[in-house]
C-alpha positions, 0 to 999 in steps of 0.5 A, a space after each residue: 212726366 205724365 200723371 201717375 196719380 193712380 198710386 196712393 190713396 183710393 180717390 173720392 169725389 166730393 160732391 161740389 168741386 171747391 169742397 172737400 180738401 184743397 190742400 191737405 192730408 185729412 179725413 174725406 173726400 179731396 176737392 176736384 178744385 185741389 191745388 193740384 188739379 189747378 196746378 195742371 189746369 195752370 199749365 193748359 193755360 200756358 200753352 196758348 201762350 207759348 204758341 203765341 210767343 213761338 209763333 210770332 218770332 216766326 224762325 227768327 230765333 229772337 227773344 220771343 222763341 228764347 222767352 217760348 222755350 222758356 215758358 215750355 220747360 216751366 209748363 212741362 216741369 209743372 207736370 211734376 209738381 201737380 203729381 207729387 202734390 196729388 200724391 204726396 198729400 193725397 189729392 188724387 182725383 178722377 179729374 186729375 187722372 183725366 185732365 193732366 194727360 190732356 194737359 200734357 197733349 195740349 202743350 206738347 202737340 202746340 209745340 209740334 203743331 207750331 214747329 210744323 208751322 215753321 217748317 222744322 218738323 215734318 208735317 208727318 211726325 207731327 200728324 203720326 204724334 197726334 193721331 195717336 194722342 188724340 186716339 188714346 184719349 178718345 179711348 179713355 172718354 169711351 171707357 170713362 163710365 167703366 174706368 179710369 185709364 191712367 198714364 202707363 209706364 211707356 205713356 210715362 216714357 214717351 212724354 219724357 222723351 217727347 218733352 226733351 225732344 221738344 225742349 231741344 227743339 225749341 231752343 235754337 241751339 244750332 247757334 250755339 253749337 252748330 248745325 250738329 244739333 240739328 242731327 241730335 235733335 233728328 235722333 230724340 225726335 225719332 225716340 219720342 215718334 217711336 215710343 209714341 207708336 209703341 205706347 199707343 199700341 201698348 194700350 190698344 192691345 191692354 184695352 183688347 185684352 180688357 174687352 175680351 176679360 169683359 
């Protein structure tokens, strides 16, 4: 569910963020300010929110964690329309490429952090989880200047499975269908842990691969 706005026509930066197109197919160059871009931007703006929500219900499974959950799916879903907007009408921008992953960073590692907080995710997970987002970002600002590092493939993968393991998380579906869900949501946050570990090692041995090419 990262950004996949590497496909599609080339980008071309405008030279003032609200020129250029907003929202539509066209001759030149797409807007950094495009509905796409502001889409995810939106859903950076979600995040604070939902912590606070989630947060403030502190374990107590009220309508706060309920309205918090909610708020997430809505988020995370939005990962999708910024793409196919930026694809389907060919708004694709370095700023989208860049600011939709750390978008997906933001909202995810809040919901770790705060269900860390709460005490139902080992602080480990969430420290392992965030390292590695943290390192793979860092490394696309360090190659910024050379290139755009989009999403790959098992970064794609992760995030899916991050997002799920996260959405079940957050829902307190133990109430509903036992303390089973506990083991179930034990089993895809293993998933997401270990395609996270993978991922980040994918791209460390890409970017290994790049320097010695260079």
């Amino acid at each position: 569910m990262t950004d996949d706005r590497s496909g599609g026509a080339s980008p071309a930066p405008a030279t003032f963020p609200f020129r250029g197109r907003f929202a539509s197919k066209g001759p030149g160059p797409a807007s950094t300010a495009n509905i796409a871009n502001v889409v995810t931007v939106v859903r950076i703006l979600m995040a604070p929110l939902f912590i606070a929500w989630l947060l403030v219900d502190d374990g107590a499974d009220g309508p706060l964690r309920i309205a918090a959950a909610v708020l997430f799916v809505v988020a995370i879903l939005t990962d999708s329309l910024d793409g196919a907007l930026a694809r389907g009408l060919e708004l694709v921008t370095d700023f989208g490429k860049i600011v939709d992953p750390i978008a997906d960073k933001v909202l995810i590692g809040g919901a770790l952090v705060s269900l860390t907080i709460l005490g139902e995710l080992p602080w480990w997970v969430t420290a392992l989880i965030l390292l590695r987002e943290v390192g793979i970002t860092v490394y696309r600002f360090i190659v910024i200047r050379d290139r755009v590092v989009p999403a790959s493939r098992g970064g794609k993968l992760k995030t899916v499975l991050q997002a799920v393991a996260v959405t079940l998380a957050l829902f307190p579906l133990w109430n509903v269908f036992g303390e089973g869900m506990h083991w179930v949501n034990g089993v895809l946050m293993t998933a997401a842990l270990v395609a996270t570990l993978v991922s980040g090692a994918d791209y460390l041995r890409v970017a290994a691969k790049h320097g010695r090419g260079a």
